[in-house]
C-alpha positions in Angstrom: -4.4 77.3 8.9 -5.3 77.9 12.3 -6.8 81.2 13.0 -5.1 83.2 15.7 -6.2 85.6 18.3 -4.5 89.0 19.2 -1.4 88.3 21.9 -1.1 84.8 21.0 2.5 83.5 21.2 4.4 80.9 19.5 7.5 78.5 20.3 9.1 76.3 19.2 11.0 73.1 20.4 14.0 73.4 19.6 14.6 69.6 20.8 13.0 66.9 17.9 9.9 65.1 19.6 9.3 61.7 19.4 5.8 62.0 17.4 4.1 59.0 18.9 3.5 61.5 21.4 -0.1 62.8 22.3 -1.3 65.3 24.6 0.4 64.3 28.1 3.5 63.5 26.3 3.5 66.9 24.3 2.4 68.6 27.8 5.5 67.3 29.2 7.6 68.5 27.1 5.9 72.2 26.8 6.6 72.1 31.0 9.8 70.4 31.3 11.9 71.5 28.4 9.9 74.9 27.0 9.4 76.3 31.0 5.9 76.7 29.6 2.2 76.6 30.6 0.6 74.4 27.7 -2.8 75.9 28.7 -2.0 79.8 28.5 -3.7 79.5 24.9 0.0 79.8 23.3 0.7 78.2 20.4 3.7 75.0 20.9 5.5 73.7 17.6 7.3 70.4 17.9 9.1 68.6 14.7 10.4 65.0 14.7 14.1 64.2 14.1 13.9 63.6 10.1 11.7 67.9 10.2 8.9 66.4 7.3 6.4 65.7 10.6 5.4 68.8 12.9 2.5 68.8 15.6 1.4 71.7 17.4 0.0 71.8 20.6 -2.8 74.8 21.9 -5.5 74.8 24.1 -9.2 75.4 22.7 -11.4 77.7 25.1 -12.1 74.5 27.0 -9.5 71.6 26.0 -6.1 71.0 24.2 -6.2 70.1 20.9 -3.4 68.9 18.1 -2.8 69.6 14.7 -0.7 68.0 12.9 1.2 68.1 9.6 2.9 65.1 7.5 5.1 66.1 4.3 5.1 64.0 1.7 8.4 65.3 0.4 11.3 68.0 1.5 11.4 68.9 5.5 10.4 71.8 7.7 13.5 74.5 7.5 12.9 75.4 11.1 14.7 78.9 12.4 17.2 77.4 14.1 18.7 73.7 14.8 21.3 75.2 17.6 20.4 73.8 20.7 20.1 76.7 23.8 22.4 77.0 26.3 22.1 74.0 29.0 20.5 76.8 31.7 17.7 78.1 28.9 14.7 76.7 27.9 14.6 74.5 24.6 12.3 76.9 22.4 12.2 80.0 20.4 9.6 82.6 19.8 8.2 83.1 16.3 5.6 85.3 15.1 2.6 83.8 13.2 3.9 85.5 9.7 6.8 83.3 10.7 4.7 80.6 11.5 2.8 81.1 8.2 5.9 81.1 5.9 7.7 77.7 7.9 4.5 76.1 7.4 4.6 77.0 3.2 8.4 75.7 3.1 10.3 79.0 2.9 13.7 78.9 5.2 13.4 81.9 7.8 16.9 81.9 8.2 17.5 83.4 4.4 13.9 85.5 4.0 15.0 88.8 4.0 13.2 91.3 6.7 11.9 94.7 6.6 13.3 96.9 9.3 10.0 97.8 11.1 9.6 100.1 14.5 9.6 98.1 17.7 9.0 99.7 20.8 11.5 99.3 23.9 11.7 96.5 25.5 10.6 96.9 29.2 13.1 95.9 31.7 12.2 92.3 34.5 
């Protein structure tokens, strides 16, 4: 798995990609549909349509770079399938635990969480 650094963010697409798609095409999407910077160093998931093909798209000290993940049989369960509001941008955050268990087939929407202490969230 890909090792993370401390204050790295992850979101996914909520929208399938088309997984022809390389670097530019993923960039777009990151900017257009996700409201995102794809070279903030912040992790970008993208599935295809059928969920058993995921690509993620993050930027390496000093390039972008793709990984990429083919199943050979079941599908991603992804956190959610409802598409945003038309005014909101097309991803959800996920932390990399999150990250971790999608990636080993568990379905976030039935694991059962923890309460844990999260400070306030500062007002914009």
């Amino acid at each position: 798995m890909i090792g993370l650094a401390h204050g790295v963010k992850i979101f996914i697409c909520t929208d399938p990609a088309d997984m022809r798609k390389s670097f530019d095409g993923l960039c777009g999407m990151t900017e257009n549909l996700m409201k995102q910077d794809p070279i903030t160093g912040h992790l970008f998931v993208f599935r295809n349509r059928n969920r058993d093909r995921l690509k993620i798209l993050y930027w390496d000290r000093d390039g972008l770079a793709i990984w990429y993940k083919r199943l050979e049989q079941g599908t991603f369960q992804f956190p959610t399938d409802l598409k945003p509001k038309a005014d909101k941008p097309v991803s959800v955050e996920i932390t990399a635990s999150d990250l971790s268990l999608l990636l080993g087939g568990i379905d976030l929407r039935t694991a059962h969480r923890r309460r844990r202490f999260e400070p306030p969230k500062q007002p914009r």
